[in-house]
mmCIF file of the C-alpha atoms, coordinates in Angstrom:
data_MODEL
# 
_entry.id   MODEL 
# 
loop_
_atom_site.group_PDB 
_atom_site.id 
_atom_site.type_symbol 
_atom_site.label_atom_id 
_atom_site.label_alt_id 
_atom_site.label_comp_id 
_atom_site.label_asym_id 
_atom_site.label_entity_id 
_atom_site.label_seq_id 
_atom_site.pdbx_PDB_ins_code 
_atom_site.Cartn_x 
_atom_site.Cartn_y 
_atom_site.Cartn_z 
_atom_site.occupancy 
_atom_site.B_iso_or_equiv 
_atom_site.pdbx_formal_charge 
_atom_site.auth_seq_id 
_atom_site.auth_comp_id 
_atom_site.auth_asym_id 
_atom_site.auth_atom_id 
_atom_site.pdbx_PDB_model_num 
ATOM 1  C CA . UNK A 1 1  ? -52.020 -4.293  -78.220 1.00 0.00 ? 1  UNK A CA 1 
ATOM 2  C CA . UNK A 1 2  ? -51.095 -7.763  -78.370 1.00 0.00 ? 2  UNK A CA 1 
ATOM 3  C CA . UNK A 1 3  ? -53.688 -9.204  -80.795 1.00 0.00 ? 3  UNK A CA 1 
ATOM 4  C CA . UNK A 1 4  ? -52.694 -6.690  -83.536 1.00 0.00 ? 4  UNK A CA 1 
ATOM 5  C CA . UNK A 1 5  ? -49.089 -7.994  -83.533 1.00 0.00 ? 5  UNK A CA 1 
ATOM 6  C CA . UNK A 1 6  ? -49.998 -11.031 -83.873 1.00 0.00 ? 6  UNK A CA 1 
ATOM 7  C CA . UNK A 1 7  ? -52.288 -9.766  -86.607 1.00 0.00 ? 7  UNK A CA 1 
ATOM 8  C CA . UNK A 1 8  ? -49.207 -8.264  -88.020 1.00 0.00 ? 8  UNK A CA 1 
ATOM 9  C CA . UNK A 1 9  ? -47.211 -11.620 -87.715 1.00 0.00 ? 9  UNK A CA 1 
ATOM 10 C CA . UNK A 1 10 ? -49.717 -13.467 -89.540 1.00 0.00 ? 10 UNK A CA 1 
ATOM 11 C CA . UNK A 1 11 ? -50.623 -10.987 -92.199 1.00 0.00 ? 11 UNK A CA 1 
ATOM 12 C CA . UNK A 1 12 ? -46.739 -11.509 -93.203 1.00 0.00 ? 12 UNK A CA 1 
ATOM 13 C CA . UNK A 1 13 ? -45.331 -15.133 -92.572 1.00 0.00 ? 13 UNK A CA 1 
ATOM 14 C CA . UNK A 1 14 ? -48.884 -17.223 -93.332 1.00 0.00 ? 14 UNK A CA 1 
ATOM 15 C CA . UNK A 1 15 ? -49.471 -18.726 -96.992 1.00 0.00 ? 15 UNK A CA 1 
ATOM 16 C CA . UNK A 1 16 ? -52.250 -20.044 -96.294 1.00 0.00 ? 16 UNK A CA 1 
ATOM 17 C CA . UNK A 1 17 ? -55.241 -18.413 -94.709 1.00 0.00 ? 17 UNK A CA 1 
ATOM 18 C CA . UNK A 1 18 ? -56.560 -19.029 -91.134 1.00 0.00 ? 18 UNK A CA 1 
ATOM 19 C CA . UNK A 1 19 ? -60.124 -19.891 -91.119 1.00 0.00 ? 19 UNK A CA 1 
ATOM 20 C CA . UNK A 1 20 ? -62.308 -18.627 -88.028 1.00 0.00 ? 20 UNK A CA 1 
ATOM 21 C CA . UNK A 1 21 ? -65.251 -20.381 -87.289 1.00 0.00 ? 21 UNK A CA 1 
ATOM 22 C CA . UNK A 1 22 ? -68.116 -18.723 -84.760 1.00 0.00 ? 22 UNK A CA 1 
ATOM 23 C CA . UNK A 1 23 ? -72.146 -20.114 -84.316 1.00 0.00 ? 23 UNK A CA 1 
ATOM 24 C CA . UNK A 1 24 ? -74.144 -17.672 -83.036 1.00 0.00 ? 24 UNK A CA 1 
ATOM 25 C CA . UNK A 1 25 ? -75.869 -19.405 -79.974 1.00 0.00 ? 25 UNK A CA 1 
ATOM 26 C CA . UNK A 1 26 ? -79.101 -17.292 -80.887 1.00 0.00 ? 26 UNK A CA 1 
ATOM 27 C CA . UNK A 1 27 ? -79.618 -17.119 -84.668 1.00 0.00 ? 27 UNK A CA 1 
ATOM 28 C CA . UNK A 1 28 ? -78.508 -20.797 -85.020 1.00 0.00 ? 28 UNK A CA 1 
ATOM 29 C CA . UNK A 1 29 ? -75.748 -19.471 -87.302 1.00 0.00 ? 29 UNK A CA 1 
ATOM 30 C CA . UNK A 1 30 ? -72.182 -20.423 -88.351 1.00 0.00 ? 30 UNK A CA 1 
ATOM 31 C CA . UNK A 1 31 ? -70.484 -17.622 -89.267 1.00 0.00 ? 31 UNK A CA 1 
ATOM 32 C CA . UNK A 1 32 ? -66.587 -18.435 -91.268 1.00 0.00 ? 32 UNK A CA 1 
ATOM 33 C CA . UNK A 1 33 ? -64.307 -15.758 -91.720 1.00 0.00 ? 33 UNK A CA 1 
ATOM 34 C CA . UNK A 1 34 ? -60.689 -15.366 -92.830 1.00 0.00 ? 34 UNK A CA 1 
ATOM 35 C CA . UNK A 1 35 ? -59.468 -12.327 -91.048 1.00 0.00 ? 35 UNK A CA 1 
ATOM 36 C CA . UNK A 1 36 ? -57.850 -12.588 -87.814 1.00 0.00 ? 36 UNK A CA 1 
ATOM 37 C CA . UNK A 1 37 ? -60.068 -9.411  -86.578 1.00 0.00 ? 37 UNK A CA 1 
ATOM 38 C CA . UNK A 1 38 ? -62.943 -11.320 -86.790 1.00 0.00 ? 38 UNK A CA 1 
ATOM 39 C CA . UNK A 1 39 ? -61.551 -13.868 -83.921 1.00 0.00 ? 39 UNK A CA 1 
ATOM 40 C CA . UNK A 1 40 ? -60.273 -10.377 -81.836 1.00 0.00 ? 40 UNK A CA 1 
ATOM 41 C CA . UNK A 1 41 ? -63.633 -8.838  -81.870 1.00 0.00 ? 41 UNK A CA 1 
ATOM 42 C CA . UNK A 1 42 ? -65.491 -12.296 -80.806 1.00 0.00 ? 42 UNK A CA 1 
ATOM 43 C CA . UNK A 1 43 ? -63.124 -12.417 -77.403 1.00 0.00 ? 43 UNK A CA 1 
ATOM 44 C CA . UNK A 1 44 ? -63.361 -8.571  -76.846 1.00 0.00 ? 44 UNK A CA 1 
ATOM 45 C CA . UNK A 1 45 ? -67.292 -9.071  -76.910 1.00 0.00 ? 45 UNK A CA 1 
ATOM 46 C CA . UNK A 1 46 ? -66.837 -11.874 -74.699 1.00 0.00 ? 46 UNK A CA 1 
ATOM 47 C CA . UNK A 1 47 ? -64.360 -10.230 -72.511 1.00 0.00 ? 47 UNK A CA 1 
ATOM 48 C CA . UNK A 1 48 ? -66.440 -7.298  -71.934 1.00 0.00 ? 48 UNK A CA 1 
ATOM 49 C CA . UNK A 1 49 ? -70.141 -9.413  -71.450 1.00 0.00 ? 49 UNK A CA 1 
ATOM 50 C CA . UNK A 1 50 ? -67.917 -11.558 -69.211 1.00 0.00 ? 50 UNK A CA 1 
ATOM 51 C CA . UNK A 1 51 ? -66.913 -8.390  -66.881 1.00 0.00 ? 51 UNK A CA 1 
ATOM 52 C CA . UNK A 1 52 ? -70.262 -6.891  -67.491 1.00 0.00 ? 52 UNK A CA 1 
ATOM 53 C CA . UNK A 1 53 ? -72.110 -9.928  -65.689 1.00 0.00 ? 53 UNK A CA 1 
ATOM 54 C CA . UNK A 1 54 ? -69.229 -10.143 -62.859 1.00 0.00 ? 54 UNK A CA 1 
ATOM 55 C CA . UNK A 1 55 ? -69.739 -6.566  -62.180 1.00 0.00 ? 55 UNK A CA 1 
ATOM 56 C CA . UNK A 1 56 ? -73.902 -6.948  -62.008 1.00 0.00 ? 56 UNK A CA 1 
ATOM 57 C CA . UNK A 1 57 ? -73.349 -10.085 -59.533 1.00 0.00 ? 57 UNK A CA 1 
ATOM 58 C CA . UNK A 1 58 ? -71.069 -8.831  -57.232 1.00 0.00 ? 58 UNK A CA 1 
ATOM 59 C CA . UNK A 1 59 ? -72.192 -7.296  -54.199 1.00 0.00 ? 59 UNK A CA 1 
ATOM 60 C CA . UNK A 1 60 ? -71.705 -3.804  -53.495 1.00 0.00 ? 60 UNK A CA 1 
ATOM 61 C CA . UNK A 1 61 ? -73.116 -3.560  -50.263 1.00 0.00 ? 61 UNK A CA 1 
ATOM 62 C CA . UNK A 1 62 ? -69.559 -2.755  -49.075 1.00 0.00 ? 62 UNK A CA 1 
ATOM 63 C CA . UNK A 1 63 ? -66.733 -0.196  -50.129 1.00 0.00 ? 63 UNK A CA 1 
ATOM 64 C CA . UNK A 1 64 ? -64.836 -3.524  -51.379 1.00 0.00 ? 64 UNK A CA 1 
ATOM 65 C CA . UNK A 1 65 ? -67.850 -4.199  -53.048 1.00 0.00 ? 65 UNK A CA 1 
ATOM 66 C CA . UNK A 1 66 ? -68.543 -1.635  -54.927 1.00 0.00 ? 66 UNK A CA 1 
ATOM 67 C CA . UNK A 1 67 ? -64.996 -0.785  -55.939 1.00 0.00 ? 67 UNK A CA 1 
ATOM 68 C CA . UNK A 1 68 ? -64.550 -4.481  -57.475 1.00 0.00 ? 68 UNK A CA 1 
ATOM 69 C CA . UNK A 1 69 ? -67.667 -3.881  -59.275 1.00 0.00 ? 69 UNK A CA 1 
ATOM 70 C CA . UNK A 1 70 ? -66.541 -0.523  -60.793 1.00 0.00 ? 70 UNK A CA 1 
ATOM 71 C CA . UNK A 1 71 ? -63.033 -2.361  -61.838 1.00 0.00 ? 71 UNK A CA 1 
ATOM 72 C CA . UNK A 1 72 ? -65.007 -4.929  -63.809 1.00 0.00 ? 72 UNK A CA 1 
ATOM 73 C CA . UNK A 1 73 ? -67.290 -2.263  -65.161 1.00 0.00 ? 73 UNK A CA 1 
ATOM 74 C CA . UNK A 1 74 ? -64.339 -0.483  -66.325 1.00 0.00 ? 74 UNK A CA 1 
ATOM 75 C CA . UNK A 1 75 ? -62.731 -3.380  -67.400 1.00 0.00 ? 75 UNK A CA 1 
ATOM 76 C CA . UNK A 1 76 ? -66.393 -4.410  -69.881 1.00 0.00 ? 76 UNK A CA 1 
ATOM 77 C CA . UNK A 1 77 ? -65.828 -0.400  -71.056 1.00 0.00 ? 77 UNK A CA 1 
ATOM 78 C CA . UNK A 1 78 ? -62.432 -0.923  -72.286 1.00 0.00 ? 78 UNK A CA 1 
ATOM 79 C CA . UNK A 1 79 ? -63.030 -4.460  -74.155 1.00 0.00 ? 79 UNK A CA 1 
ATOM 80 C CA . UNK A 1 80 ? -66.192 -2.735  -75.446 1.00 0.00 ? 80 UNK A CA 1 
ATOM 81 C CA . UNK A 1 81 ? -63.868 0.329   -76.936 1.00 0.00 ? 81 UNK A CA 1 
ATOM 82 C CA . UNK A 1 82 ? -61.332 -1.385  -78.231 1.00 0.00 ? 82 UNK A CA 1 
ATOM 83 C CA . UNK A 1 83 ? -64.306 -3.754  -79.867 1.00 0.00 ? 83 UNK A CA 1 
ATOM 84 C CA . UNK A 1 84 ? -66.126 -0.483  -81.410 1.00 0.00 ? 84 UNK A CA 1 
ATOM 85 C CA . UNK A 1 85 ? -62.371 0.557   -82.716 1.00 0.00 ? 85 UNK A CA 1 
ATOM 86 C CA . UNK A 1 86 ? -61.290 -2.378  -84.320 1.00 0.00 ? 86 UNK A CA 1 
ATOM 87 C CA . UNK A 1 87 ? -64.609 -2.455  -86.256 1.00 0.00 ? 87 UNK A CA 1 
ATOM 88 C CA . UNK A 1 88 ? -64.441 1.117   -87.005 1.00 0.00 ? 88 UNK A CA 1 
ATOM 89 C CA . UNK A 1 89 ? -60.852 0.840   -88.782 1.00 0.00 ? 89 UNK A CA 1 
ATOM 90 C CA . UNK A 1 90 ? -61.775 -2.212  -90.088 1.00 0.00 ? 90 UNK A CA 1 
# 
């Protein structure tokens, strides 16, 4: 997986560390981290609410349809397990 290369990269070249900045649109929050995982997990969640609501909207009234809906169902499923495992080995 990309992201944990560059993880890697990071981990071993920077001096310095990388701050990551997220506000939580429904708490009102800012939350600041200095872990690179922290970043990954916020676009996997994305990623897979992203595919998620594509899937829900498109029509699948047809065989096309329905199998472009299923793609970006599977698609959420894999952003969502590679969100859960990232968190797990965290």
């Amino acid at each position: 997986m990309q992201p944990v290369a560059i993880s890697t990269v990071l981990q071993q070249n920077c001096r310095k560390s990388l701050w990551f900045c997220r506000r939580d649109i429904y708490a009102g929050m800012v939350c600041t981290l200095a872990d690179i995982r922290f970043e990954m997990v916020a676009i996997l969640y994305n990623i897979g609410a992203l595919h998620l609501h594509l899937g829900a909207s498109e029509s699948r009234v047809t065989g096309d349809g329905m199998k472009l809906s299923c793609t970006h169902f599977q698609c959420a499923a894999w952003a969502f397990q590679v969100f859960f495992l990232l968190l797990i080995h965290a």
